[in-house]
DSSP file (Angstrom, degrees, kcal/mol; ACC not computed):
  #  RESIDUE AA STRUCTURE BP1 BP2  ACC     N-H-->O    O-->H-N    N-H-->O    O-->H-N    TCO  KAPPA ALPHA  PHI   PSI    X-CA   Y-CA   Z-CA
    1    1 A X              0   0    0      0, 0.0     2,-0.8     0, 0.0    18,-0.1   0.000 360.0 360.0 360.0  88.9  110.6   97.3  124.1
    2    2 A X        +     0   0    0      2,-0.0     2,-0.4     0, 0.0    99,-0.0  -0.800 360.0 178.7 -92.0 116.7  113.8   98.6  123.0
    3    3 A X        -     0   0    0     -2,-0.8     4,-0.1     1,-0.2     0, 0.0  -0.967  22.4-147.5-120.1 157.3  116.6   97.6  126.0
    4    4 A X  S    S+     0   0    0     -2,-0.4     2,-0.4     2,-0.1    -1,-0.2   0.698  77.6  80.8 -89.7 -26.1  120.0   98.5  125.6
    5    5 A X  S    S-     0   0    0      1,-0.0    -2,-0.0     0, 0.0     0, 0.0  -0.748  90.5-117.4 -89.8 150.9  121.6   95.7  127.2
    6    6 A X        -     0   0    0     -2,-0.4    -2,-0.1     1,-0.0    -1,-0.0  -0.175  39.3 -94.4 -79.5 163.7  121.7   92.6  124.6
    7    7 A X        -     0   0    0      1,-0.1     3,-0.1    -4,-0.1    -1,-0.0  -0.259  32.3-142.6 -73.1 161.8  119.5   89.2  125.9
    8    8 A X  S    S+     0   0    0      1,-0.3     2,-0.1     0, 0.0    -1,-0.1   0.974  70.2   5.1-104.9 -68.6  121.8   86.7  127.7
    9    9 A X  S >> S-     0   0    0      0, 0.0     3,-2.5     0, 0.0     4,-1.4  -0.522  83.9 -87.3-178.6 157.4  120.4   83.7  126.6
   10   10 A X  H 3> S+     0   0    0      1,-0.3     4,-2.6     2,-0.2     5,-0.3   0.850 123.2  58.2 -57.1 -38.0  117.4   81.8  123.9
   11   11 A X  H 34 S+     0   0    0      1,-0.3    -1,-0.3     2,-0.2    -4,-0.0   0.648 106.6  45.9 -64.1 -29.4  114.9   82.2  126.8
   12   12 A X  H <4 S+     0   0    0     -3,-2.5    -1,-0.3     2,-0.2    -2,-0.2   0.821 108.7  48.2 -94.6 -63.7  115.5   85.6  126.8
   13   13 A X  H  X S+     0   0    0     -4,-1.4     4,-0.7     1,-0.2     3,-0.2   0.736 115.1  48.5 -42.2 -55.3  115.2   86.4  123.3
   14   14 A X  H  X S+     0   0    0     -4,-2.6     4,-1.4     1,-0.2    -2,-0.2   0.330 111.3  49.6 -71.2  -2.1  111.8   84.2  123.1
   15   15 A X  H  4 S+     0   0    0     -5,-0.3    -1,-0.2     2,-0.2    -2,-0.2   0.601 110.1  54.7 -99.7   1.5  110.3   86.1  126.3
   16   16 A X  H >> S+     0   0    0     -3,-0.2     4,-1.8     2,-0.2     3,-0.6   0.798 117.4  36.4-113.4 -64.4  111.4   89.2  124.4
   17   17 A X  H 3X S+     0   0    0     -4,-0.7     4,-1.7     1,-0.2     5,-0.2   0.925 109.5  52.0 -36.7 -78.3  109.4   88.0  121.7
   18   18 A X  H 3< S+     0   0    0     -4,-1.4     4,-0.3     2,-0.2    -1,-0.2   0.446 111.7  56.9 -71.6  -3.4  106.4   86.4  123.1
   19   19 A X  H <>>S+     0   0    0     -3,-0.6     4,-2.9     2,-0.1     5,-0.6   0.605 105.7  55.2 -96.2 -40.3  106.0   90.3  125.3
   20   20 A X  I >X>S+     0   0    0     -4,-1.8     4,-2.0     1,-0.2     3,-1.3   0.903 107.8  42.0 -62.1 -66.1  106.0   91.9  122.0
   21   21 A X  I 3X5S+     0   0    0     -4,-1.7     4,-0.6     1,-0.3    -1,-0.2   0.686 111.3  58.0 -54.2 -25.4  103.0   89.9  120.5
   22   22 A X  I 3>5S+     0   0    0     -4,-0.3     4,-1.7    -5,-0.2    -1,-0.3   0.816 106.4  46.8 -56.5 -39.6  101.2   90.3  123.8
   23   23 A X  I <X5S+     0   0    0     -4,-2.9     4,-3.0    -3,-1.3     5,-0.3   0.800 113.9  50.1 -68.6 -26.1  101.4   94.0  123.4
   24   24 A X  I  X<S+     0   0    0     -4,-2.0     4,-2.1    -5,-0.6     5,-0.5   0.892 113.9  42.0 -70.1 -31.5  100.2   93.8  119.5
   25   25 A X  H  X<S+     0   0    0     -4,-0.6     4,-6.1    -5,-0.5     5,-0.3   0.987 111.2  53.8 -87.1 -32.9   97.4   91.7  120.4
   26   26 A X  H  X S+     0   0    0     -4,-1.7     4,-3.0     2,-0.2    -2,-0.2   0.920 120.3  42.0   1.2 -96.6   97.0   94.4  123.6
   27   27 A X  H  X S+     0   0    0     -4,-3.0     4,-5.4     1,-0.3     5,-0.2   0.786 108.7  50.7   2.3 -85.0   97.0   97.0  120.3
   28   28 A X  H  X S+     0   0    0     -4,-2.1     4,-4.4     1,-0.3     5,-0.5   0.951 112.6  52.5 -49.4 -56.4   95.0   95.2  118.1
   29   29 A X  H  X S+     0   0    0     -4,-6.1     4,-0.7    -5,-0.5    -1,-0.3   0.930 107.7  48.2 -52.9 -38.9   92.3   95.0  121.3
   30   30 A X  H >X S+     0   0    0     -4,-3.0     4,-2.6    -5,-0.3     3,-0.7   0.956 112.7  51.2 -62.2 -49.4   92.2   98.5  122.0
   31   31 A X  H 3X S+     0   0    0     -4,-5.4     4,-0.7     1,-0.2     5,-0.2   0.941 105.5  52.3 -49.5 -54.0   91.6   99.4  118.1
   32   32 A X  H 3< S+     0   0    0     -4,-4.4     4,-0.4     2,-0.2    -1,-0.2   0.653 113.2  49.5 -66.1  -9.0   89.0   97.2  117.6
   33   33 A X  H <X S+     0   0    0     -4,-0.7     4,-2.2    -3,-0.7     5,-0.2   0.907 113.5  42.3 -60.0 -74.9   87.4   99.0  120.8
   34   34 A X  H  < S+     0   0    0     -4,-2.6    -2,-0.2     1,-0.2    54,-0.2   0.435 115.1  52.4 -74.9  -1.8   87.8  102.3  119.8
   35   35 A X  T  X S+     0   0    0     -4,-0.7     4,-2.7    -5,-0.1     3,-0.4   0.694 109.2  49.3 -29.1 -64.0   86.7  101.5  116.0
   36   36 A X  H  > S+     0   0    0     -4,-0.4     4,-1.5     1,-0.2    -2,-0.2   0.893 111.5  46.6 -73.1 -22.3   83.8  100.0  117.0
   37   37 A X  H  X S+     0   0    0     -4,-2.2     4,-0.9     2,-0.2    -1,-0.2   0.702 116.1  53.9 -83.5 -14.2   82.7  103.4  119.6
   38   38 A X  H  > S+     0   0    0     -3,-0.4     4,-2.3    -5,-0.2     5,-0.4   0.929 106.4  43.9 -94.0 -53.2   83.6  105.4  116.7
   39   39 A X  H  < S+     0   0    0     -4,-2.7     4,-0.4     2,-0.2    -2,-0.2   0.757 106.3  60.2 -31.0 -42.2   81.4  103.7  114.3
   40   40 A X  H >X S+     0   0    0     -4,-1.5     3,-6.6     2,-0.2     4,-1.1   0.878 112.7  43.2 -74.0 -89.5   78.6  103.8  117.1
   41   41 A X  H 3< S+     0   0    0     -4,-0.9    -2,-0.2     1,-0.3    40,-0.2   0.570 109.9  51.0 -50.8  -7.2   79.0  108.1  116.8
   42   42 A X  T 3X S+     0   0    0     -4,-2.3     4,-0.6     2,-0.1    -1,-0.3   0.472 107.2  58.4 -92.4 -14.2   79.2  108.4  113.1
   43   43 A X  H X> S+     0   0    0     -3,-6.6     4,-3.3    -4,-0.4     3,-0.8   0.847 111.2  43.5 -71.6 -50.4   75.8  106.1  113.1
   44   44 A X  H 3< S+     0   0    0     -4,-1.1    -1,-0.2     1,-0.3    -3,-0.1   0.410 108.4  59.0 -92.5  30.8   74.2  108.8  115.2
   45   45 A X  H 3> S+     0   0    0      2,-0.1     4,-0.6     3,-0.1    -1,-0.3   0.162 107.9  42.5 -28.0 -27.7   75.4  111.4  113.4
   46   46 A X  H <X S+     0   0    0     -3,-0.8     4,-0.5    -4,-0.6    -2,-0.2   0.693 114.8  48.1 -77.5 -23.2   74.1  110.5  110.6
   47   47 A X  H  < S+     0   0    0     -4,-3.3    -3,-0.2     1,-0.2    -2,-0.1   0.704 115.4  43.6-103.2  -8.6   70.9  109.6  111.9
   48   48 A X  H >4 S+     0   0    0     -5,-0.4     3,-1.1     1,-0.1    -1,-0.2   0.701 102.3  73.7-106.0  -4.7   70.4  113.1  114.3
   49   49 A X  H 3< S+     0   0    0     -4,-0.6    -2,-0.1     1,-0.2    -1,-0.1   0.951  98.3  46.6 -62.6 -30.9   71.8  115.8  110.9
   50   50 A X  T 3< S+     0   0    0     -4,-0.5    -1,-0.2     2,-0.1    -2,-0.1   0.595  99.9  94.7 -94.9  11.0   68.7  115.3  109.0
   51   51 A X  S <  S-     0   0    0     -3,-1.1     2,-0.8    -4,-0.1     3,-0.1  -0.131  86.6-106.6 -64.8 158.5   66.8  116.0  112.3
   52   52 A X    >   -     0   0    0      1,-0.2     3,-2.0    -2,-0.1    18,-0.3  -0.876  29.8-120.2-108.7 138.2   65.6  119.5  113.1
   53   53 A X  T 3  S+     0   0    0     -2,-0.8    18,-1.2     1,-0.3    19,-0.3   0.581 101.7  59.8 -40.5 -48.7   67.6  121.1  115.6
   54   54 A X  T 3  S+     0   0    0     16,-0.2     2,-0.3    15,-0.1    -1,-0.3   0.370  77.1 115.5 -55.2  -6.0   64.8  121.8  118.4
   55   55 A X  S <  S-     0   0    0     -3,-2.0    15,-1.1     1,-0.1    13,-0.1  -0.458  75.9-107.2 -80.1 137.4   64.0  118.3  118.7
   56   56 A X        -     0   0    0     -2,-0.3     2,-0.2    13,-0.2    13,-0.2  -0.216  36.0-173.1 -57.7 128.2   64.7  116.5  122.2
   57   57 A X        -     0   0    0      2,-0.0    11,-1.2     9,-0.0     2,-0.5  -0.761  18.3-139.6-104.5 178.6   67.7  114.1  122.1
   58   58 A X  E     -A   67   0A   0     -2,-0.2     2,-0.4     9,-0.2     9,-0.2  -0.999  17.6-162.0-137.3 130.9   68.4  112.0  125.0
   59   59 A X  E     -A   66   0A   0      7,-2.6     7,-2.8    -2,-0.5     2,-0.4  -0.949  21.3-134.1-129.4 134.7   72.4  111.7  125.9
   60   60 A X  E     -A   65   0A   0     -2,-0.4     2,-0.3     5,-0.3     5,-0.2  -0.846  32.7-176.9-110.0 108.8   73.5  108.9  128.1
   61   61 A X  E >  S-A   64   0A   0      3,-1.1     3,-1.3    -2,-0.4    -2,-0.0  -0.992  71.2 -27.2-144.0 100.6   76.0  111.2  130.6
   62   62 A X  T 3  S-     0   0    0     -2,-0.3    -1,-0.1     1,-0.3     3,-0.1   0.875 126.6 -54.6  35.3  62.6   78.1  108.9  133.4
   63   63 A X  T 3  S+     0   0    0      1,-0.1     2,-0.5     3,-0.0    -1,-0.3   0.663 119.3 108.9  64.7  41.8   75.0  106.6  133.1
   64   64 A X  E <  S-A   61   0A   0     -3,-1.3    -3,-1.1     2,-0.0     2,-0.9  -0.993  72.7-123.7-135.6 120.3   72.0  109.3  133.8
   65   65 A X  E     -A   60   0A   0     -2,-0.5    -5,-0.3    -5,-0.2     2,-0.3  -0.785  26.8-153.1 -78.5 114.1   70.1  109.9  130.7
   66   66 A X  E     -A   59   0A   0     -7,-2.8    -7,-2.6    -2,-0.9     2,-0.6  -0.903   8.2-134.1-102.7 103.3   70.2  113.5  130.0
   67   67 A X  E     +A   58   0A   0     -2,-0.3    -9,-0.2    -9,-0.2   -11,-0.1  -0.611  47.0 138.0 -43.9  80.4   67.3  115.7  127.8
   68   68 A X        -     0   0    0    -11,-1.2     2,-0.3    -2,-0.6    -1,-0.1   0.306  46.1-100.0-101.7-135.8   69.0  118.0  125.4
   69   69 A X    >>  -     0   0    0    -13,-0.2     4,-2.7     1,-0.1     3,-1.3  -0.984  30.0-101.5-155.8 153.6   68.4  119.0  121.8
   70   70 A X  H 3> S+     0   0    0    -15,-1.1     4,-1.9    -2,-0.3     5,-0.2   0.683 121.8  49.9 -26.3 -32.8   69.8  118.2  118.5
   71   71 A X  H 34 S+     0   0    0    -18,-1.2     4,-0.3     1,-0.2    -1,-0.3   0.633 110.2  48.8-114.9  -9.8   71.6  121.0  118.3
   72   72 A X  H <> S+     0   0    0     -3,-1.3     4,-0.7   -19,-0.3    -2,-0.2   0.800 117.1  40.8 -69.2 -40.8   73.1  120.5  121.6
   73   73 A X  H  X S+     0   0    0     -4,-2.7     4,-2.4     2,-0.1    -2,-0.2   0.848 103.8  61.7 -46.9 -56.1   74.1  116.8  121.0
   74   74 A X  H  X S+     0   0    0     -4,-1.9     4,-1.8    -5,-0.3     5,-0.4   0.948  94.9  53.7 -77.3 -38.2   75.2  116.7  118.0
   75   75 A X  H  > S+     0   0    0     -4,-0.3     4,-2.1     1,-0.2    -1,-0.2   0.952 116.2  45.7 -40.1 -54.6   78.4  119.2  118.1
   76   76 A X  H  X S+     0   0    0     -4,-0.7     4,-1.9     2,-0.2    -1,-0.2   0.853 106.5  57.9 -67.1 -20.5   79.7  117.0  121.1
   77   77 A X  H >X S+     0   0    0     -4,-2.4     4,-1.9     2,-0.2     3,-1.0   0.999 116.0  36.8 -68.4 -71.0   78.8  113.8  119.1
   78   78 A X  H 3X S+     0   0    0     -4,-1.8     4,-2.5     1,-0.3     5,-0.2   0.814 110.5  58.6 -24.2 -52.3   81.2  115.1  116.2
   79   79 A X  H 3X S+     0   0    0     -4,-2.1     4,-1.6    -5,-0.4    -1,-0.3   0.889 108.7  41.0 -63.8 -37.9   83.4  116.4  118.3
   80   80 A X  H <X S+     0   0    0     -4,-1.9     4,-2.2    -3,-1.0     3,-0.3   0.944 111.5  57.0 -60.1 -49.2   84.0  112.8  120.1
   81   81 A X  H  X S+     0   0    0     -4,-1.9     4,-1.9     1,-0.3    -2,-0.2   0.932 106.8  55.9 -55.0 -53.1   83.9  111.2  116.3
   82   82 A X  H  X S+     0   0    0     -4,-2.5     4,-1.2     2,-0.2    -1,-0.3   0.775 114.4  35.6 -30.2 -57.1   86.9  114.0  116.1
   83   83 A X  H  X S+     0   0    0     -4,-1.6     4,-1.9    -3,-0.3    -2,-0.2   0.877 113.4  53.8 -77.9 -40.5   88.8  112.4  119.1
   84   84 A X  H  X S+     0   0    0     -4,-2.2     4,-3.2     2,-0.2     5,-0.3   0.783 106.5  56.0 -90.7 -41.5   88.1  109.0  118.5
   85   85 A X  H  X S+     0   0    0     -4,-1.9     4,-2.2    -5,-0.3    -1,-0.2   0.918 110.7  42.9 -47.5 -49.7   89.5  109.5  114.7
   86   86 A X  H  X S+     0   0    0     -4,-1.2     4,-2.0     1,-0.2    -2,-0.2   0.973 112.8  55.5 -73.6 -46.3   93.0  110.7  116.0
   87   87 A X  H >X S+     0   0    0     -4,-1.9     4,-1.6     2,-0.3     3,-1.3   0.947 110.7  46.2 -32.1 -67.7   92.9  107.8  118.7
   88   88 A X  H 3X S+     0   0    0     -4,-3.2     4,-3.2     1,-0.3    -1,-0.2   0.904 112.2  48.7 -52.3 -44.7   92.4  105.4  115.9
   89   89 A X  H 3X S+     0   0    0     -4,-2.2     4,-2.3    -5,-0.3    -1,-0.3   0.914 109.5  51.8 -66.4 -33.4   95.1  106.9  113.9
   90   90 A X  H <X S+     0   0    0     -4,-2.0     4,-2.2    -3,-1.3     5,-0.6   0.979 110.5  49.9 -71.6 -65.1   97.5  106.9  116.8
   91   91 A X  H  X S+     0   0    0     -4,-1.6     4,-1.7     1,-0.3     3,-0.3   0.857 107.3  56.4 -14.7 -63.4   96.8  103.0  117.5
   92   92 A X  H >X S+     0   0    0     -4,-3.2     4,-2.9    -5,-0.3     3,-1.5   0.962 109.4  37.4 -68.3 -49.5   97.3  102.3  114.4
   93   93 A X  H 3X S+     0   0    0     -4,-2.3     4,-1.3     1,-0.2    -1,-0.2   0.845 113.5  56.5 -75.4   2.1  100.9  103.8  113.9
   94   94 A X  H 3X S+     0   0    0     -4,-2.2     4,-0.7    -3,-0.3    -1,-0.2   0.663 116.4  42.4 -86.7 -11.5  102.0  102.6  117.7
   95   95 A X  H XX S+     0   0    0     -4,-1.7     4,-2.5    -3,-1.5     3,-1.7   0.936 109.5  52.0 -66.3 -57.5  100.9   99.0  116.1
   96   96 A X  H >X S+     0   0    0     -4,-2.9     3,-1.5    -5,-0.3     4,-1.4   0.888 114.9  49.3 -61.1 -78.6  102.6   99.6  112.6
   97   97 A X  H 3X S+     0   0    0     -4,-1.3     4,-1.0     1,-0.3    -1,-0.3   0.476 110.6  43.1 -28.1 -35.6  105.6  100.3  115.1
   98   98 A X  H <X S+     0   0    0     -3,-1.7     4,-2.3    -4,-0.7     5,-0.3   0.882 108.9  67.3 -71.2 -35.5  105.5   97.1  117.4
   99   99 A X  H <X S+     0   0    0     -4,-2.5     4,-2.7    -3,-1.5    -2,-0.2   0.950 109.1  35.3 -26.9 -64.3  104.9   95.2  114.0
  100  100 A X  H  X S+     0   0    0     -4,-1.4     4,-1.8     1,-0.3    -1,-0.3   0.839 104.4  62.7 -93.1  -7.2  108.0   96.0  113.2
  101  101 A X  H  X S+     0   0    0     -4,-1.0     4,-2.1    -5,-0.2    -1,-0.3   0.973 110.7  46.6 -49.4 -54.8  109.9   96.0  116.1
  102  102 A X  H  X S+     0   0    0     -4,-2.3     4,-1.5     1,-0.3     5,-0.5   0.997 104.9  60.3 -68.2 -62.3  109.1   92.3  116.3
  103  103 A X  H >X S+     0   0    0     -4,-2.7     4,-2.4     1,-0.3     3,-1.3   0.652 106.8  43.4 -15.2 -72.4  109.8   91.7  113.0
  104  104 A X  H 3X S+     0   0    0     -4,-1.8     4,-2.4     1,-0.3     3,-0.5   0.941 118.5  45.2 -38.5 -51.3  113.2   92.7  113.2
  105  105 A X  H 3< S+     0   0    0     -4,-2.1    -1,-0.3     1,-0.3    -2,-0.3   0.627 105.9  53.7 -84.6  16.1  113.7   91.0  116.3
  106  106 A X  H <<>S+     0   0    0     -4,-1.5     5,-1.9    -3,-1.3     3,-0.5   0.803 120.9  44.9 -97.2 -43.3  112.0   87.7  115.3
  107  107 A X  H  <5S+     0   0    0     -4,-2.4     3,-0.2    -5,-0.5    -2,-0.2   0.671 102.4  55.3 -80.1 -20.4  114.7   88.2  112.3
  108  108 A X  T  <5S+     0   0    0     -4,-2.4    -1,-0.2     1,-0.2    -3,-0.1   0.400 122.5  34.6 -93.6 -14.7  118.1   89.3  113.9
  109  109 A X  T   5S-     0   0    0     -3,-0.5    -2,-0.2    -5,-0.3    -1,-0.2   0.077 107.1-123.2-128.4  43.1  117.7   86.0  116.1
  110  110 A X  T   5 +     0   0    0     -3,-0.2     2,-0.7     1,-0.2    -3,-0.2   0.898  40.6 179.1  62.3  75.6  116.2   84.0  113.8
  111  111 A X      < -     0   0    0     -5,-1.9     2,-0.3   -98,-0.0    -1,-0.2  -0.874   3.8-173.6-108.8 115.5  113.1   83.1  115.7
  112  112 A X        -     0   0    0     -2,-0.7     2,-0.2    -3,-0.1    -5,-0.0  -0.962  18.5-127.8-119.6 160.3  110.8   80.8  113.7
  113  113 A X     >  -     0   0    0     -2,-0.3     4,-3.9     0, 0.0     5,-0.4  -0.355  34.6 -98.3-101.8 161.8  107.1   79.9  115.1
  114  114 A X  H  > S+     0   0    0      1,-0.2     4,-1.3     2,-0.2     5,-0.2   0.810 122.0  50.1 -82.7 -10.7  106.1   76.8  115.3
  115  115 A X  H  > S+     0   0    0      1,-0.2     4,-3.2     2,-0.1    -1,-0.2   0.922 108.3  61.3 -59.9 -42.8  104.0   76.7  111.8
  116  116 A X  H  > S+     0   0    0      2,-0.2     4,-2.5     1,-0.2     5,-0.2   0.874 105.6  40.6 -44.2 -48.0  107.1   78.2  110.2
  117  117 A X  H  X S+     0   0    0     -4,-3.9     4,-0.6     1,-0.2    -1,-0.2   0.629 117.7  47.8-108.1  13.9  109.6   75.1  111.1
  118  118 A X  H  X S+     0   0    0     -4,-1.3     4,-2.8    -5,-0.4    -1,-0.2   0.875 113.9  47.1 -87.3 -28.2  107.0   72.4  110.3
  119  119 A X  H >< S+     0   0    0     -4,-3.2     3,-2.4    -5,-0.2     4,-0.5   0.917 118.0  42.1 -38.9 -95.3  106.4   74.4  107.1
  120  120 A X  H 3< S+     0   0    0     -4,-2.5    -1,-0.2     1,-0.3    -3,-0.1   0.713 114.0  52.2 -35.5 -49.9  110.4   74.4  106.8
  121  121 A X  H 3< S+     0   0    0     -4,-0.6    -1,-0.3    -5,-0.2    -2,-0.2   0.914 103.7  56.9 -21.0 -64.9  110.5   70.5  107.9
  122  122 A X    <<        0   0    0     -4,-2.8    -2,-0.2    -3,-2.4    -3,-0.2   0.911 360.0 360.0 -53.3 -76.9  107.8   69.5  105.1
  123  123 A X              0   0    0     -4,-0.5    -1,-0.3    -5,-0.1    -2,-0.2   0.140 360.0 360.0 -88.8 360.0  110.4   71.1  102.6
């Protein structure tokens, strides 16, 4: 959330704040989504290549289970694995990027959480 005019006030600053860690954890949910569905289509890729090509697979298509063949399945299954790879890679730098937007701005107003100023307290 880059806005150009500067926050008026602490309230501002910390709602500024607390929307940026709501989109990371946002982030964070969607990766571990798309991780896990990517994981699912490199298991069955591995398990239909040592298959012989003429053998019936069964593909789950907008919820109607569909009769194909290995050698019809598996090219789209790769090809998804394919999609699901770049997906992952984009998440991850649109994280790396919110990361550090907060960062900065948790540091340019001096923002500390609340483990931070009993940590700092203790000392």
């Amino acid at each position: 959330m880059s806005s150009t005019a500067p926050p008026k006030n602490e309230q501002e600053v910390i709602s500024t704040y607390q929307q940026m860690q709501s989109e990371m954890q946002g982030l964070i949910q969607n990766l571990t989504k798309v991780e896990m569905e990517r994981n699912e289509h490199r298991l069955v890729e591995e398990t239909l290549e040592p298959l012989d090509p003429d053998r019936r697979a069964f593909r789950l298509v907008g919820g109607v289970m569909v009769e194909r063949t290995v050698r019809e399945v598996l090219p789209t299954v790769k090809e998804h694995r394919g999609n699901l790879d770049v997906l992952v890679k984009n998440l991850k730098e649109k994280l790396d990027s919110k990361q550090k937007e907060a960062a900065a701005w948790k540091a340019k107003y001096n923002i500390k959480t609340k483990e931070e100023a009993e940590a700092a307290n203790r000392q």
